[in-house]
Residue, then its C-alpha position, 0 to 999 in steps of 0.5 A: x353673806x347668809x345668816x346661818x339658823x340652827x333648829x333646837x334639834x341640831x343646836x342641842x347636838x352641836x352643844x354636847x359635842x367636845x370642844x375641838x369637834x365643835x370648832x371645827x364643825x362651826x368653822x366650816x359652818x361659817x365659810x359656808x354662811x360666807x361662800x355657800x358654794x365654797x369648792x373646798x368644803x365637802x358638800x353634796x346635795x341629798x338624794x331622796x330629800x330636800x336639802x345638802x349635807x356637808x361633811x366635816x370628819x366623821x360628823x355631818x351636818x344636814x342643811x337647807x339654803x334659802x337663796x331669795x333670803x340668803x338664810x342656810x337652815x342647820x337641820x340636823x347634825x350626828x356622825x355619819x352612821x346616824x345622820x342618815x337614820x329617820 
């Protein structure tokens, strides 16, 4: 099982989201903690950066996976039309 690590960025975000979207976002976070290559979770690898972006809904969560630690680093987390936005 990978040890999940959330950046203040993402854990602040994550904080201020309702309660039913947070859950939900969580959950998904921790089959994939559990399974990081889990075919029913919605991931895809990013394309002009290091890293995965994983879809939950209308939000999506930009993550890196260190496999020789076996850490997933929760980079950043907004909606869809602003996650991608540097």
């Amino acid at each position: 099982m990978y040890e999940l690590k959330y950046r203040r960025q993402a854990r602040n975000y994550l904080a201020r989201l309702p309660l039913k979207i947070k859950s939900a976002i969580v959950n998904n976070l921790h089959e994939l903690a559990a399974n990081p290559d889990n075919p029913s979770l919605n991931i895809d690898v990013l394309k002009g950066r290091e890293g995965f972006r994983l879809r939950v809904g209308q939000y999506r969560v930009i993550y890196t996976r260190q496999d020789d630690r076996l850490i997933i680093e929760v980079v950043k987390i907004r909606l869809r039309g602003d996650i991608y936005k540097r």
